[in-house]
N, C-alpha and C positions, 0 to 999 in steps of 0.2 A: 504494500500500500504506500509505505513513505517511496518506494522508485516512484510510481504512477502518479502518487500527489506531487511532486518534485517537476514530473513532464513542462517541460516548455515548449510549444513548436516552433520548429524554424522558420525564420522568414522567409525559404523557401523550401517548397518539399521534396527540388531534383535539384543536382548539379547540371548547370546551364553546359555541354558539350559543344563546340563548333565542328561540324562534320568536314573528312577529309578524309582522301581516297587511301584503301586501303584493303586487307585484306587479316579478317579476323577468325579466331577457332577456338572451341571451347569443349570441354566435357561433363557431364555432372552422372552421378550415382543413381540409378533407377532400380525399384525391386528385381526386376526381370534384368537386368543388365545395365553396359553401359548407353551415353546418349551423347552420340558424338554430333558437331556442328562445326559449321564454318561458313564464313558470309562474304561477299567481296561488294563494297562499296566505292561510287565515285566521289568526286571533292565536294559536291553537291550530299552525298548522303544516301543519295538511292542506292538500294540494293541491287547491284548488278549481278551477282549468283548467290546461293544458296544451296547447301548440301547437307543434309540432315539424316542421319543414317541412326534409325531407332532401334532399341533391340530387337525386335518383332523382326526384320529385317535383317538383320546376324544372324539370330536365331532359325532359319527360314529351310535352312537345307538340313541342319538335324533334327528339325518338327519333321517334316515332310519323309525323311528315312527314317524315325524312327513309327511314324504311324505306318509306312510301308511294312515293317516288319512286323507289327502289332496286330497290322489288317490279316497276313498272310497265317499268324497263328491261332486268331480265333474269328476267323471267316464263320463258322460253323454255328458263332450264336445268332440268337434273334437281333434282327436289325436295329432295333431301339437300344437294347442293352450297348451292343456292337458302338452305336452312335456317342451314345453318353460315354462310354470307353473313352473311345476316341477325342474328346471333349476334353476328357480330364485329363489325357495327356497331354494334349496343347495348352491346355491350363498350367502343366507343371513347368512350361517353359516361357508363357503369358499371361497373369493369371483371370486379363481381360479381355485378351481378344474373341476368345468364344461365344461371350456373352455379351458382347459390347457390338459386334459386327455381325454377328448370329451367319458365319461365312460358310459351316459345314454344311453340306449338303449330300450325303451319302448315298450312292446308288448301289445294290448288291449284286452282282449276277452269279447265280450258283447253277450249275450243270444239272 
């Protein structure tokens, strides 16, 4: 309480920046991974590229082989079960993208 009662604001709430061409890159800590970025701006400020590579995106080639692998050993269950399976594996390596993009869509073909 005495930090909070103490509060003064500043007379301003940003540092005022003058843009100027350049090219920037950063990383920060995501549950699922890293969250890499980089930006290139002209003297003006505009952003002339951007490159943002999420985990979901790393991640992308051992989601996809390891549901290969998981699809080929229990092909045999019911497709719903099969689904949800499937689901929570992607979960272990996103724990939102299954639910947030609802992207699976499973088709079974059995002999």
């Amino acid at each position: 309480m005495r930090i909070s009662d103490a509060y003064e604001p500043p007379e301003q709430p940003f540092v005022k920046v003058e843009p100027q061409a350049g090219t920037g890159f950063g990383w920060s800590e995501a549950p699922r991974g890293m969250l890499y970025h980089r930006y290139t701006l002209d003297a003006e400020g505009t952003i002339l590229d951007a490159n943002i590579i999420p985990p979901t995106s790393q991640n992308q080639k051992s989601v996809e082989s390891d549901l290969r692998a998981f699809v080929a050993k229990n092909v045999d269950l019911p497709a719903a079960e099969l689904q949800w399976q499937c689901e929570q594996a992607i979960r272990n390596y996103d724990p939102c993208i299954s639910c947030a993009t609802h992207f699976l869509d499973l088709h079974i073909e059995r002999d």
